[in-house]
C-alpha positions as CSV (number, residue, x, y, z in Angstrom):
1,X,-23.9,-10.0,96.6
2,X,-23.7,-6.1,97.3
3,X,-22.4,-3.9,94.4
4,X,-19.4,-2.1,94.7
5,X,-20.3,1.5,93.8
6,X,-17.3,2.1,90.8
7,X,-17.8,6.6,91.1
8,X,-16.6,5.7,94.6
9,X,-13.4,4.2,93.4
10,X,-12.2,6.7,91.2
11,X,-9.4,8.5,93.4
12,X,-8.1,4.7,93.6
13,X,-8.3,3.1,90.1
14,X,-5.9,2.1,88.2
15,X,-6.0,4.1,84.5
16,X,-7.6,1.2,82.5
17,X,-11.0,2.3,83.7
18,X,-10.4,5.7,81.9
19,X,-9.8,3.9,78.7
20,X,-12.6,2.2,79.1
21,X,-14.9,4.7,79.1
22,X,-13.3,7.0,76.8
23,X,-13.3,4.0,74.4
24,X,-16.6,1.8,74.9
25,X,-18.8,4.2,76.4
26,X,-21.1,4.1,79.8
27,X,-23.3,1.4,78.0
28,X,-21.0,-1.5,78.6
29,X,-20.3,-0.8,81.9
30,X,-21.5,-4.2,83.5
31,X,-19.1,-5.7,81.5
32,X,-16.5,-4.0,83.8
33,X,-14.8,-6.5,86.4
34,X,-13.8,-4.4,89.9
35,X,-10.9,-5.9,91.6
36,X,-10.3,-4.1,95.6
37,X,-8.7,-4.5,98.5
38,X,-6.3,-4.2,101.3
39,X,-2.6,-4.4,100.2
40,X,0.0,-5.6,102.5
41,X,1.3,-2.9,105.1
42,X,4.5,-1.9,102.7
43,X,3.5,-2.1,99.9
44,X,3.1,1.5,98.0
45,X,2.0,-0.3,94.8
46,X,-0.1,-2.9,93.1
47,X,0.7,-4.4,89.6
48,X,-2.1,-6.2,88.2
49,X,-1.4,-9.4,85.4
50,X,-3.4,-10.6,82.9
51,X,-2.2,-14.2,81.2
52,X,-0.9,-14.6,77.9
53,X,0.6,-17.7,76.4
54,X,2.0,-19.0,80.1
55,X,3.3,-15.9,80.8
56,X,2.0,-12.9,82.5
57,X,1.5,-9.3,81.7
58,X,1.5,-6.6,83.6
59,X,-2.1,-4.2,82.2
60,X,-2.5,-2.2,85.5
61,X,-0.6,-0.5,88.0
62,X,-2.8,1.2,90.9
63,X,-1.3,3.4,93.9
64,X,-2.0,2.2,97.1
65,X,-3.4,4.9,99.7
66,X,-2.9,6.2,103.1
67,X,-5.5,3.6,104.5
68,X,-3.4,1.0,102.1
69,X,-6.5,0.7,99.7
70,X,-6.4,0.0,96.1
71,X,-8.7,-0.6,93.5
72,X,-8.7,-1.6,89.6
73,X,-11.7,-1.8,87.4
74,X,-11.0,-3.4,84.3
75,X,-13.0,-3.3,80.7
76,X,-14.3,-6.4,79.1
77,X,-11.5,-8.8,80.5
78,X,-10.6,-11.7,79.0
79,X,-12.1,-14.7,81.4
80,X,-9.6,-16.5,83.2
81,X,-6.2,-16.6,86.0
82,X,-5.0,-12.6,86.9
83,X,-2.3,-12.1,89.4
84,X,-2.2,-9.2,91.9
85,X,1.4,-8.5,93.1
86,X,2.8,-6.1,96.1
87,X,6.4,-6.4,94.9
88,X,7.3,-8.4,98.1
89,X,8.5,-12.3,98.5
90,X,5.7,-13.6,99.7
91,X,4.5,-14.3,96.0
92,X,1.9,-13.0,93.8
93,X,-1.6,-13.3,94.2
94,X,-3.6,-15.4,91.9
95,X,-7.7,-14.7,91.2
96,X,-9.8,-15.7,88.4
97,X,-11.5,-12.5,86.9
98,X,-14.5,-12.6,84.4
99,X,-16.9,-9.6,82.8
100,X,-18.9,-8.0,85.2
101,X,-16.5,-9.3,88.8
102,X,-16.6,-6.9,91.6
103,X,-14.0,-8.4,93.7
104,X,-12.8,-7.3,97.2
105,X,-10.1,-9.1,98.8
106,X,-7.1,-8.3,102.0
107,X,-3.7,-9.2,100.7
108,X,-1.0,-10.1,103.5
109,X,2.3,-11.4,102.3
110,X,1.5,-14.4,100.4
111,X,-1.4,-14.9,101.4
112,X,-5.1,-13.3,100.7
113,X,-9.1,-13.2,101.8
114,X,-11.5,-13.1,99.8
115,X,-14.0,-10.7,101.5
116,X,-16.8,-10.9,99.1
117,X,-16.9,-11.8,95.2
118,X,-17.1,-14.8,92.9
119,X,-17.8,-18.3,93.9
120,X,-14.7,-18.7,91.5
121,X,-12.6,-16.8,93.8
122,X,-13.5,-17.9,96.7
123,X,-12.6,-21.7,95.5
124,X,-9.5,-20.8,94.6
125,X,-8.7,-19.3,97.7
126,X,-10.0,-22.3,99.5
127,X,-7.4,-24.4,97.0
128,X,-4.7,-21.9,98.0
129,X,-4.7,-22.4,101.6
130,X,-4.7,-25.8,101.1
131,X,-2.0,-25.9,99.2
132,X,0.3,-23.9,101.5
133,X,0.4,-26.7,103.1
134,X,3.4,-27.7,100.9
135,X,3.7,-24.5,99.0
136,X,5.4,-22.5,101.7
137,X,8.0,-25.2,102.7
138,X,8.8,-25.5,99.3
139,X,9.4,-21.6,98.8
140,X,12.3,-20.3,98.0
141,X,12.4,-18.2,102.2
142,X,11.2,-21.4,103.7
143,X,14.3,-23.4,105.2
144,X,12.5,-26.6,105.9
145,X,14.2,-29.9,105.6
146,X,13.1,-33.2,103.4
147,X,13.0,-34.7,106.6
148,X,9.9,-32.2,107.5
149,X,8.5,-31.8,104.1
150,X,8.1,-35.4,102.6
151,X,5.9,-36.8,105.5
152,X,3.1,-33.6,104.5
153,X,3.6,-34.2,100.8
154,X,3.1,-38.0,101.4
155,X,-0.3,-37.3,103.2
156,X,-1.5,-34.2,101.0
157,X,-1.1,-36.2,98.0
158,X,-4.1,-38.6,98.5
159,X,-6.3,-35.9,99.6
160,X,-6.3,-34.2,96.4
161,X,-8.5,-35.9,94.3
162,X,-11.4,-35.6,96.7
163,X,-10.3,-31.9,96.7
164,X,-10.5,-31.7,93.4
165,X,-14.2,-33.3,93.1
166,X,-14.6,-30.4,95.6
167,X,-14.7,-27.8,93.6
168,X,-18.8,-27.7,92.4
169,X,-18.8,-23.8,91.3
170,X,-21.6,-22.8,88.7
171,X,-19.1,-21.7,86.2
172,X,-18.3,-25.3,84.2
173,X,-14.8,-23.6,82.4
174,X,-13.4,-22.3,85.6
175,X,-14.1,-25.6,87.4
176,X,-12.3,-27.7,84.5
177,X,-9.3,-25.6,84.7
178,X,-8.8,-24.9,88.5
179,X,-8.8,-29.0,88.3
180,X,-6.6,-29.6,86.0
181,X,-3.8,-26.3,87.7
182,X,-4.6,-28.1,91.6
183,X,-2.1,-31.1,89.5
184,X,-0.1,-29.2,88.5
185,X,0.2,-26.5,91.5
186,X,1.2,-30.1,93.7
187,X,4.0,-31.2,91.1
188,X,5.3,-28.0,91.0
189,X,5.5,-27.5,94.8
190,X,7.3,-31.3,95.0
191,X,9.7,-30.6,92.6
192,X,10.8,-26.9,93.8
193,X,11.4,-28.3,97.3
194,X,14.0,-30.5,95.7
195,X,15.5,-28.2,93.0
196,X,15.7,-25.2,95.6
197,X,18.8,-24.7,98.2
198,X,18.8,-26.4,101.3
199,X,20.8,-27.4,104.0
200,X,20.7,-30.8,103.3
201,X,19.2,-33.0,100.3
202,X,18.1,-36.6,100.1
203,X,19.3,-39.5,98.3
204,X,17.5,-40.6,95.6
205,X,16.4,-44.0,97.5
206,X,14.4,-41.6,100.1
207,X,12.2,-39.9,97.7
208,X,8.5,-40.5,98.2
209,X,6.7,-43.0,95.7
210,X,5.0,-39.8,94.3
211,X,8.4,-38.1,92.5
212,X,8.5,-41.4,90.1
213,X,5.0,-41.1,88.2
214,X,5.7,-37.7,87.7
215,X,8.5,-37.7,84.8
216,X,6.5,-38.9,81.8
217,X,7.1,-40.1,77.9
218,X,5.2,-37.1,77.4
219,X,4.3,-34.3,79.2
220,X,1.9,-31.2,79.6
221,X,-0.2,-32.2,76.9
222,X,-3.2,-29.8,77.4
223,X,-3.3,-26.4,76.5
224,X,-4.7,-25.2,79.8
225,X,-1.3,-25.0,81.1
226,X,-1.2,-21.6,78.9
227,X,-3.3,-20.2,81.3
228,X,-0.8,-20.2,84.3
229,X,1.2,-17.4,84.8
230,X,3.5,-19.1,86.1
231,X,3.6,-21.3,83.3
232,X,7.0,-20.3,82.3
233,X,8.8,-21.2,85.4
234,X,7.0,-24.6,85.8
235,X,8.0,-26.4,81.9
236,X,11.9,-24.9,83.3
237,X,11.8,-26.4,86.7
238,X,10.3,-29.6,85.0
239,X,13.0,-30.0,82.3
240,X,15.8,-29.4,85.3
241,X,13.8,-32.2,87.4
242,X,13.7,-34.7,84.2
243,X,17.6,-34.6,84.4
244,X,18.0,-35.0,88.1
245,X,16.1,-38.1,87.8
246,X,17.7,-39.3,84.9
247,X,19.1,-42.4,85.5
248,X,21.6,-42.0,83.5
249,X,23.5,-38.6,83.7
250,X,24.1,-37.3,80.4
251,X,27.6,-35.8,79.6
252,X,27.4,-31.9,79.3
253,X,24.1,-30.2,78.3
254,X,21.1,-31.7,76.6
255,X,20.4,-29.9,73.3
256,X,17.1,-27.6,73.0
257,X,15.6,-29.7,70.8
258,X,15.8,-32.6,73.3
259,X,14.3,-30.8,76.2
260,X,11.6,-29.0,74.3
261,X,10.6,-33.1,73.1
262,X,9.7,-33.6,76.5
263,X,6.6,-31.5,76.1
264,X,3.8,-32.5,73.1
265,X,1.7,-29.8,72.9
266,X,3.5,-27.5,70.1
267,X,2.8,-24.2,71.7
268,X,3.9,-25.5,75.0
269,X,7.6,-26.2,73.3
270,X,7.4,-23.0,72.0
271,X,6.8,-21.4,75.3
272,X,9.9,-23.3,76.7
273,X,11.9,-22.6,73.6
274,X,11.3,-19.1,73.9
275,X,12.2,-18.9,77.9
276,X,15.3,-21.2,77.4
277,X,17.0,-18.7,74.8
278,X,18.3,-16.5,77.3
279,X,20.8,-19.4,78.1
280,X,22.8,-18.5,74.6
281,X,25.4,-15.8,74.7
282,X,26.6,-15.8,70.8
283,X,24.5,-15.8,67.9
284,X,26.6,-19.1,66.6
285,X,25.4,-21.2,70.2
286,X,21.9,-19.5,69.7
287,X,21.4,-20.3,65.9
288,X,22.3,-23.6,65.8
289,X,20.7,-24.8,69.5
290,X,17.0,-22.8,67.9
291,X,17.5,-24.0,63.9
292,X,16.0,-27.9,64.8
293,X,12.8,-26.1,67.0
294,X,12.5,-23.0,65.5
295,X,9.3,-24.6,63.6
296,X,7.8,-24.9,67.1
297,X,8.0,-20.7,67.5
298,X,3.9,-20.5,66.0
299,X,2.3,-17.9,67.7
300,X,2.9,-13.7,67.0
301,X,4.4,-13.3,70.8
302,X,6.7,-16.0,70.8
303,X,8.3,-14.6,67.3
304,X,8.7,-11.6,68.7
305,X,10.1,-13.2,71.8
306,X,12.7,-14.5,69.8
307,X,14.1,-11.7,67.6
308,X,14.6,-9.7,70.6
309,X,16.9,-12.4,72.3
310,X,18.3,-13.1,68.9
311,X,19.3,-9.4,68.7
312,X,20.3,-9.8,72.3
313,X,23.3,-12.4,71.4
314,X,24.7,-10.2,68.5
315,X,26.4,-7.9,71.2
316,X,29.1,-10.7,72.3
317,X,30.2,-11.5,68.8
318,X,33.6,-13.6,68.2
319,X,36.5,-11.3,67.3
320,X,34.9,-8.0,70.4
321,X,37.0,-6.6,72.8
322,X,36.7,-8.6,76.8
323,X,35.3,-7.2,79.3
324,X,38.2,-5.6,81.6
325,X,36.6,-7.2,85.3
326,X,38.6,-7.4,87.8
327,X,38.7,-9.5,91.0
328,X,40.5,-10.4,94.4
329,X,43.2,-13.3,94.4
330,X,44.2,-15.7,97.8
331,X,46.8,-12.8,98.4
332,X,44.1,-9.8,98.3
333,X,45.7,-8.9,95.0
334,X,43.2,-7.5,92.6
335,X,43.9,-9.1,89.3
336,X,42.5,-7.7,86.0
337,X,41.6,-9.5,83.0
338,X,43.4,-7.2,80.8
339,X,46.4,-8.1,83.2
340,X,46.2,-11.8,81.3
341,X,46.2,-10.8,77.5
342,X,49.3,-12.9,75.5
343,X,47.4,-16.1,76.5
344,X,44.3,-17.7,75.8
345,X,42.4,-17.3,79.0
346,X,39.6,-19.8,79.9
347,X,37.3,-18.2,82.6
348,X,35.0,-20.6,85.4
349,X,32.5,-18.6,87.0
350,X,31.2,-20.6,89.5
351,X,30.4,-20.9,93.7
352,X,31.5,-23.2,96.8
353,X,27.5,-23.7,97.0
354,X,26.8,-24.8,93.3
355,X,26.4,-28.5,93.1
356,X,27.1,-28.2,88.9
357,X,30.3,-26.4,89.9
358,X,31.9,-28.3,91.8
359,X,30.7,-31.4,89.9
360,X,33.1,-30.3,86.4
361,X,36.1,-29.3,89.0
362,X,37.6,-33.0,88.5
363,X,36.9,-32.4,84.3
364,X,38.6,-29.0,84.8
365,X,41.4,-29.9,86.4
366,X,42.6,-33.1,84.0
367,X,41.8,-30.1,81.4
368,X,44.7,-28.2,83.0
369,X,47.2,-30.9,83.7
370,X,46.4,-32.1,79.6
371,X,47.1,-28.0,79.1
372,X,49.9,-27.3,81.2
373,X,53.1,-26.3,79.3
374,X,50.6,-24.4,76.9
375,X,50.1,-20.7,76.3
376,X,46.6,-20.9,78.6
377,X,45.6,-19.3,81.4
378,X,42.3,-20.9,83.7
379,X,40.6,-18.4,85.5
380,X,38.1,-19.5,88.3
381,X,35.8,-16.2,89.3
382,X,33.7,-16.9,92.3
383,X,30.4,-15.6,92.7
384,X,30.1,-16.1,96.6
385,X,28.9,-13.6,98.8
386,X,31.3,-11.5,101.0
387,X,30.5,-13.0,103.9
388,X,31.9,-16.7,102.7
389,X,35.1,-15.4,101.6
390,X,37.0,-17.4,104.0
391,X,34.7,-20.8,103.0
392,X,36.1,-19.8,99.7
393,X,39.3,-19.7,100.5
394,X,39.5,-22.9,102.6
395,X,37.6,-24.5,99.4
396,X,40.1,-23.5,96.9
397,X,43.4,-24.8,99.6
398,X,41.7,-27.8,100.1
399,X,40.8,-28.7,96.4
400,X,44.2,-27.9,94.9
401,X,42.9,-25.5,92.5
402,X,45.0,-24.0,89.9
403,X,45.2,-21.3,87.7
404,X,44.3,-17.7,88.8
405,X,41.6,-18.1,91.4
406,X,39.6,-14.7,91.8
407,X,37.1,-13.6,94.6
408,X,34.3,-11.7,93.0
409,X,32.4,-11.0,96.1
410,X,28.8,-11.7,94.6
411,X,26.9,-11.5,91.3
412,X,29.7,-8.5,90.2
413,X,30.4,-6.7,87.0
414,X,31.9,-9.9,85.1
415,X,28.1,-11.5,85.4
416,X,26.0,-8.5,84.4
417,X,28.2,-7.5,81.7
418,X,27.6,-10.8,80.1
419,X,24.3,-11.4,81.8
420,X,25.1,-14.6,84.0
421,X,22.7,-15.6,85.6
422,X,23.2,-19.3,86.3
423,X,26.7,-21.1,87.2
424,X,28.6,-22.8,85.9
425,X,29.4,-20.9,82.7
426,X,32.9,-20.9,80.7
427,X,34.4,-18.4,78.7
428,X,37.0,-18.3,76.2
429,X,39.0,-15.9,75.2
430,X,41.9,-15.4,72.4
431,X,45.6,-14.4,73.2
432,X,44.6,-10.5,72.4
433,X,41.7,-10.4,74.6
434,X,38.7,-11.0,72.2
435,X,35.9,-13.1,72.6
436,X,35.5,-16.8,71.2
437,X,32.9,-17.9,72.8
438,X,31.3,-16.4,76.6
439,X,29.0,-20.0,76.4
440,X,32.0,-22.5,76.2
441,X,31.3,-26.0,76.5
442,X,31.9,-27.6,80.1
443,X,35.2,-29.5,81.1
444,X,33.5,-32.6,81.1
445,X,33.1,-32.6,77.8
446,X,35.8,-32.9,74.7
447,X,34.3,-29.6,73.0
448,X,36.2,-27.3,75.4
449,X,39.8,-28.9,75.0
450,X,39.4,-28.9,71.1
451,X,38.2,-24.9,71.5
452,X,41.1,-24.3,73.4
453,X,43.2,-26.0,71.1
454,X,41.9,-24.2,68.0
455,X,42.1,-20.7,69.5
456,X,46.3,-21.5,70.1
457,X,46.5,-22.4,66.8
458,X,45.1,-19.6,65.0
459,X,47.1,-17.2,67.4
């Protein structure tokens, strides 16, 4: 393999190598790992991530050039999966970097060549562009159908063990885990084509054989699931996809403690207990959903994790002052939420497009027949976009909705001010415009009638 000549890098590399020297010295420089290459057309920057406990962590930034060059040279790196990302949708770049790596590769969008380096990298690679096969239809840009997707999933799913006995690199560890993540890489691909926005979804009854011998008693038993970046994202999408195949649908929200059972490896709960507690709004939701699995929170990074999302809810105690957002009614009226104080107001934020949505609107509109007569005031806030104001409009005629119907036009001030960023969520507020809770229980449960019935009576 030709060596890269690292004095000819300098006027590209990204700052680590400075510390490297300054630090260990020119003796230990074949232990440094040279990552290089093209970046996409666009892009003006590349953000290198290491791995650390499922999650990854930006080390290295490097400036791409006039001939869209960029180079990073990294001391001693900790063996395993580094991403490369150009800030675009096409997806980050995953590589496997080890001590003494001179890697040069062309980025494009999503996807990448290896133009000369490891036999690790060039595996991988190979495993990526086989997996785009169902990878990019099941992207979040792609607009493919089930109709179009489950025939390639069907026929890529047999293929993989061969694929799998494939992979013959000299380096025993990476071959171990690029096995075991080519598993997990098709599961996650399956289930994000379901779980993602499309124009139309199947029925349960048309789901390949496949989806059904992937919800297990226990899952994600191995620790080499820590060394996915992407780990994160895949324990969420899997908890969201053991519900969806439930068969049968539990009423309002499964606890934390229930979802983080799915998963027996401890520090893989504690990953997904840490990357769920963004979900709690006030410290009294927050404490008691973390008190059964806070035991499960082992390692230094997910403690730290935690305090700072625990500090996080203290902001949107019971008893502070509402946000004042405002929003358009069905006469173009623009309506405050100040404008409703003297009542307890209950606030839906919701869409015309959210399947949860529109599945409590029956819940939430016994809720205000069983309320009506009562000094309460339902607010429904939609999120859609400006351009399906109208679809809103016919939505809310055509359901009967009551209450004070607002058009938000978007994710507006009412979601960022309360950091929203999944619908549905309730709010409830007291007759003088305080907070009780901005993570109310759902309408198809009993805990949001009894709230509601508590805040009247101690008004």
């Amino acid at each position: 393999m030709n060596q890269f000549n690292v004095s000819r890098l300098l006027p590209l590399v990204a700052c680590v190598v400075l510390t490297a020297r300054a630090v260990a010295g020119p003796a230990t420089v074949p232990s440094l790992a040279v990552i290089q290459g093209q970046a996409p057309e666009k892009a003006k920057k590349i953000t290198l991530y290491a791995v650390d406990e499922g999650r990854k962590t930006e080390i290295a930034n490097a400036m791409v050039n006039a001939q869209h060059a960029f180079a990073f040279a990294v001391p001693a790196p900790k063996e395993g999966f580094y991403y490369l990302s150009a800030g675009d949708r096409g997806g980050d770049t995953r590589i496997y970097v080890k001590p003494g790596d001179q890697l040069k590769l062309k980025m494009d969008n999503g996807t990448y060549t290896v133009e000369s380096g490891s036999a690790e990298n060039k595996q991988l690679q190979q495993w990526n562009d086989q997996l785009r096969v169902i990878s990019k239809p099941a992207s979040l840009s792609d607009t493919s159908s089930y109709v179009s997707f489950f025939p390639k999933l069907e026929a890529f799913v047999p293929k993989v063990a061969s694929l799998k006995k494939a992979v013959n690199t000299p380096n025993k560890k990476f071959n171990e885990l690029l096995q075991y993540t080519m598993d997990v890489d098709v599961e996650n691909a399956a289930i994000l084509f379901l779980m993602t926005p499309r124009s139309k979804h199947p029925e349960h009854s048309q789901y390949p054989a496949y989806y059904q011998q992937v919800v297990q008693d226990k899952k994600f038993c191995d620790s080499k699931l820590l060394a996915n970046g992407e780990a994160a994202g895949i324990l969420r999408l899997y908890a969201m996809f053991t519900q969806l195949m439930a068969k049968e649908k539990p009423k309002g929200l499964p606890t934390l403690e229930k979802m983080s059972g799915l998963f027996c490896n401890d520090t893989i709960k504690g990953l997904f207990i840490t990357e769920s507690l963004g979900g709690y709004k006030t410290f009294e939701t927050f404490t008691e959903a973390v008190a059964p699995v806070k035991k499960y929170l082992v390692t230094d990074g997910q403690m730290q994790r935690y305090l700072a999302a625990e500090k996080a809810v203290r902001k949107f105690a019971t008893g502070e002052a509402g946000f004042n957002f405002t929003g358009e009614d069905m006469s173009g009226k623009k309506v405050a939420f100040n404008d409703l104080k003297g009542k307890v107001v209950v606030v839906d934020v919701w869409a015309t497009w959210c399947g949860p949505c529109k599945a409590e609107l029956p819940y939430l509109q016994q809720l205000e027949e069983e309320m009506a007569g009562k000094n309460v005031t339902f607010v429904g806030f939609s999120v859609d976009e400006e351009k399906d104001k109208e679809k809103w409009a016919a939505f809310v005629k055509k359901q009967e909705m009551k209450g004070v119907q607002l058009f938000g036009a978007g994710w507006s001030d009412i979601t960022r001010f309360y950091d929203i960023k999944g619908i549905p969520r309730f709010m409830v507020f007291d007759q003088k415009g305080n907070i009780v809770t901005i993570d109310a229980p759902r309408p198809s449960t009993p805990e949001l009638k009894a709230l509601i019935e508590k805040t009247l009576s101690n008004g």
